[in-house]
C-alpha positions as CSV (number, residue, x, y, z in Angstrom):
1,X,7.8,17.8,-8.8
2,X,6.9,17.4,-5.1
3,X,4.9,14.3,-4.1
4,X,3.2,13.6,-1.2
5,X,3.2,10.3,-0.8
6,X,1.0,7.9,2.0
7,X,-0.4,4.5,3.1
8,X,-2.5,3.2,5.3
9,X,-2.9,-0.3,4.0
10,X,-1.0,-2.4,7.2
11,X,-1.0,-1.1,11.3
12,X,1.5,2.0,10.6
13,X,0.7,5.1,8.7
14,X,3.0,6.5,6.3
15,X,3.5,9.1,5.5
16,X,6.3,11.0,2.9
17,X,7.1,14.3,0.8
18,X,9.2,13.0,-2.1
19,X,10.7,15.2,-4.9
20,X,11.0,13.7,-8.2
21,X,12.7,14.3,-11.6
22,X,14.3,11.8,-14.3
23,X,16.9,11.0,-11.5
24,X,14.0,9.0,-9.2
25,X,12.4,9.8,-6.1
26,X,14.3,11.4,-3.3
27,X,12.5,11.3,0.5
28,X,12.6,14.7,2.0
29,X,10.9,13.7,5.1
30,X,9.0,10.9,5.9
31,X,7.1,9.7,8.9
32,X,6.1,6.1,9.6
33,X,3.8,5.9,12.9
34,X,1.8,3.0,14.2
35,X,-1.7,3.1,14.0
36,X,-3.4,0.3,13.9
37,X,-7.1,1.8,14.5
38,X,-6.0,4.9,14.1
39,X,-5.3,5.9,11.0
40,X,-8.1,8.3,11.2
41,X,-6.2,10.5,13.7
42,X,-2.7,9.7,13.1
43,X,-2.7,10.8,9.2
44,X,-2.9,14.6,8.7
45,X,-1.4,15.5,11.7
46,X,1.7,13.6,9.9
47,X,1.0,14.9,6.5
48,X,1.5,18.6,8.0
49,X,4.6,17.3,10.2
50,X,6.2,15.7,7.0
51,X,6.1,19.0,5.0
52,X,6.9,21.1,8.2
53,X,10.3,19.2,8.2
54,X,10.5,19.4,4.6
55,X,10.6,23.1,4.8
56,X,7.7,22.3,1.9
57,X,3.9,23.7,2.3
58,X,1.3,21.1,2.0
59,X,-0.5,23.9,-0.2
60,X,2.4,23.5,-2.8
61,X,2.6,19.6,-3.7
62,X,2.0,19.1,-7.2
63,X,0.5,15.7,-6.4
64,X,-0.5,12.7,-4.3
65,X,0.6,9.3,-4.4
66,X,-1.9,6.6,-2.3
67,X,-1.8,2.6,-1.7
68,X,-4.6,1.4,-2.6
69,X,-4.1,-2.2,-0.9
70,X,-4.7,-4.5,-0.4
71,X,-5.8,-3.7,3.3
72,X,-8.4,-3.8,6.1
73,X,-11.8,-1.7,5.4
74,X,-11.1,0.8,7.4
75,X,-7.6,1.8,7.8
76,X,-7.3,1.3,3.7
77,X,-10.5,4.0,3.6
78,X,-9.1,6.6,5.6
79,X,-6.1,6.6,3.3
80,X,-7.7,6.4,0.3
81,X,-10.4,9.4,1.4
82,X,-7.8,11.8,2.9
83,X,-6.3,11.6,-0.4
84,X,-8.9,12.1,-2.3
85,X,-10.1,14.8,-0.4
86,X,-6.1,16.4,-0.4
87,X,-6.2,16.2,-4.2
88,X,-9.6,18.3,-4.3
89,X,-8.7,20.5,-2.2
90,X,-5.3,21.4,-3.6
91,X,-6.9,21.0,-7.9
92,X,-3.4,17.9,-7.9
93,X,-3.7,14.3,-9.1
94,X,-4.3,11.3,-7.2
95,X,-2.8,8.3,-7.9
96,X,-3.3,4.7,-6.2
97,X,-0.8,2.2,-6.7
98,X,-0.9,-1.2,-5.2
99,X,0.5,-1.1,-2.2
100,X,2.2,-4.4,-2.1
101,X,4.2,-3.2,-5.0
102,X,5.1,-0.7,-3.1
103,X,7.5,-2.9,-0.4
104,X,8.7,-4.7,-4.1
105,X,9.9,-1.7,-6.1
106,X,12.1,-1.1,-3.5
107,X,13.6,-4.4,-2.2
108,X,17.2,-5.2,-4.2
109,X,17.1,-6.6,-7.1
110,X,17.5,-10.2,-7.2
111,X,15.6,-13.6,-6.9
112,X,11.9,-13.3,-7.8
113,X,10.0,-12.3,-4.2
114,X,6.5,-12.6,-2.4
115,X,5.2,-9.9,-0.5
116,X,3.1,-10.5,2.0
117,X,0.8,-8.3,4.7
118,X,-1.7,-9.5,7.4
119,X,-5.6,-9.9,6.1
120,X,-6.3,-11.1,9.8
121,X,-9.0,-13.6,10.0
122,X,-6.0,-15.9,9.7
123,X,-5.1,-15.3,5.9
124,X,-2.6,-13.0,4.6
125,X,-2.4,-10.7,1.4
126,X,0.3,-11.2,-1.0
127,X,1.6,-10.9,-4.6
128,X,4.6,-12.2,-6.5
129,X,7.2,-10.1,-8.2
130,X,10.2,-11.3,-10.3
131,X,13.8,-10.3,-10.1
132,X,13.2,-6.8,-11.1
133,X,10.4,-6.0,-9.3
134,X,7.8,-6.3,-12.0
135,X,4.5,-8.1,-10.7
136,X,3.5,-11.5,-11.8
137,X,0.6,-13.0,-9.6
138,X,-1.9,-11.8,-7.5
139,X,-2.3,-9.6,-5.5
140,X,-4.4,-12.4,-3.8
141,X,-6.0,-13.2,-0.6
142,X,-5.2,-17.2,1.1
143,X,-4.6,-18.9,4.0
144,X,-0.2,-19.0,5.1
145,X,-0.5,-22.8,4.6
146,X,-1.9,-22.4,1.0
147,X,0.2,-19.8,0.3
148,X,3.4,-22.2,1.7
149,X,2.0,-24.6,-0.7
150,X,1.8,-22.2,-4.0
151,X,5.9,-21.6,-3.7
152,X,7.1,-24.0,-6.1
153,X,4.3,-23.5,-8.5
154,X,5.4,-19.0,-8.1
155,X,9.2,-19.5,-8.6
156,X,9.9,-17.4,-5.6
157,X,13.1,-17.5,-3.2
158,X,12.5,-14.4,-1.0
159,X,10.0,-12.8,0.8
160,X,9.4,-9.2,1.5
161,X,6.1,-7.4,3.7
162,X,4.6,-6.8,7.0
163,X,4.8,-10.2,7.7
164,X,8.1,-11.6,6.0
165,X,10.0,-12.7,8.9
166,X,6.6,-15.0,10.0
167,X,6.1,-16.2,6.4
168,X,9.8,-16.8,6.2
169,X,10.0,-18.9,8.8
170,X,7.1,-20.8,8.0
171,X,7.9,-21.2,4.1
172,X,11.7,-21.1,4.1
173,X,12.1,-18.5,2.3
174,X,15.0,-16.0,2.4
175,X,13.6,-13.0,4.8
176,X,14.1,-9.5,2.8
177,X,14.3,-5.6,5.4
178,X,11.8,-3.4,4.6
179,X,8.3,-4.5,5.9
180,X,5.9,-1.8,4.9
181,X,5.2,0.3,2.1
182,X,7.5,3.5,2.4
183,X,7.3,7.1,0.5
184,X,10.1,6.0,-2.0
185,X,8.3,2.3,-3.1
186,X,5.1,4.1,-3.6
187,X,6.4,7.0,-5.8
188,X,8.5,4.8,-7.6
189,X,5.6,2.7,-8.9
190,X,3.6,5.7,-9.4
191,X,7.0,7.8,-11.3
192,X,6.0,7.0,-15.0
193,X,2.5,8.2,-14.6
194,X,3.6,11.2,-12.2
195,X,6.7,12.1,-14.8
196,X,4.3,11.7,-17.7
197,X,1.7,14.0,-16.0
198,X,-1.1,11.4,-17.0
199,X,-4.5,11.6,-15.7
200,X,-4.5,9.2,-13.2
201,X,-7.2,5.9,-12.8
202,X,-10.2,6.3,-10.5
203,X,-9.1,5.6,-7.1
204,X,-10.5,2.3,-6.1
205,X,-9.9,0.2,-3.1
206,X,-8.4,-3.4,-3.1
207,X,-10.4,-5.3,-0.6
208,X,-10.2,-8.7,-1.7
209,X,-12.7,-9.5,0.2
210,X,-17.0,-9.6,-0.5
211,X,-18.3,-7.0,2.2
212,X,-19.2,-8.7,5.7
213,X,-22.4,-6.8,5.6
214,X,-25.6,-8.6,3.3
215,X,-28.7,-6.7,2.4
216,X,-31.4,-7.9,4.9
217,X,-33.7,-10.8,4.1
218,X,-36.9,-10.6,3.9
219,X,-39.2,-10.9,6.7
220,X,-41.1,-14.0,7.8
221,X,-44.8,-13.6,7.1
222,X,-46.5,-14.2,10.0
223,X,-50.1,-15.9,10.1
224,X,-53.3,-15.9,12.2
């Protein structure tokens, strides 16, 4: 089974072609880009590279693996539309998968972790994974400082994401490599479904966030 796997949950867009049996996922080309505002014009031209290298057509993949988030509006719904558009296209699944679980299913196995990612507006996204990878809080949005505070309480001892070495520093925690979601991480969380051949979820977004925008209020009467 070939995968085409991509993210555009933090600043860089990912982008992978992954083959996978009962072995696990292997990469066979992978691209990982900044793009912070651009996600829009970064991501196919990518997606066509990745399979060029991979000697693989993009016509061919047998399905598509997406991070749903958590993320900013927009670079999380360019993602999350190209795929769904790619799986139409090409009659293949589509399958979202956090994408903070992602950066966890591949860090080594260990100490329970907390991956983190920037939510700007001074707060970051994060969830907490035991030893194995398995997810046991969140994902969440907070502030670093409440976050800091919530370490005890979590049971964690390393942190993994975007913004690990920050959080690390700030939290004491042990700093883990791997800062964004690859091809491989978002596969793996996706390989039971994808091995099983399951119909996949609806693809929903994970904003965290109520929209900024408010339906209008209603005007002010205005009297003789």
């Amino acid at each position: 089974m070939h995968v085409l796997a991509l993210d555009t949950s933090t600043d860089v867009v990912t982008v992978g072609l992954v083959r996978l049996d009962a072995a696990g996922p292997q990469v066979l080309a992978e691209l990982v880009r900044p793009g912070a505002r651009q996600h829009g014009e970064q991501l196919m031209p990518a997606a066509l590279e990745v399979c060029a290298r991979a000697g693989y057509p993009l016509a061919e993949v047998d399905a598509v693996v997406c991070g749903n988030g958590p993320g900013p509006f927009t670079g999380l719904r360019v993602g999350l539309v190209s795929a769904a558009a790619l799986g139409d296209a090409l009659d293949v699944p589509v399958y979202g998968v956090c994408s903070l679980d992602a950066v966890a299913a591949v860090a080594a196995p260990g100490d329970p972790l907390v991956v983190v990612s920037d939510a700007r507006r001074r707060e970051v996204y994060w969830a907490a994974y035991d030893g194995a990878g398995r997810r046991t809080r969140g994902p969440e949005v907070s502030a670093p400082a409440a976050l800091a505070g919530r370490i005890g309480e979590l049971g964690v001892h390393r942190v993994a994401g975007p913004l690990a070495g920050r959080f690390a520093a700030e939290s004491g925690l042990a700093e883990l490599p791997g800062l964004v979601p690859t091809p491989a991480g978002l596969v793996a969380v996706a390989r039971a479904d994808l091995l099983a051949r399951r119909a996949p979820d609806p693809l929903e977004p994970l904003y965290l966030r109520r929209p900024d925008a408010v339906p209008p209020a209603a005007r002010k009467r205005v009297t003789a």
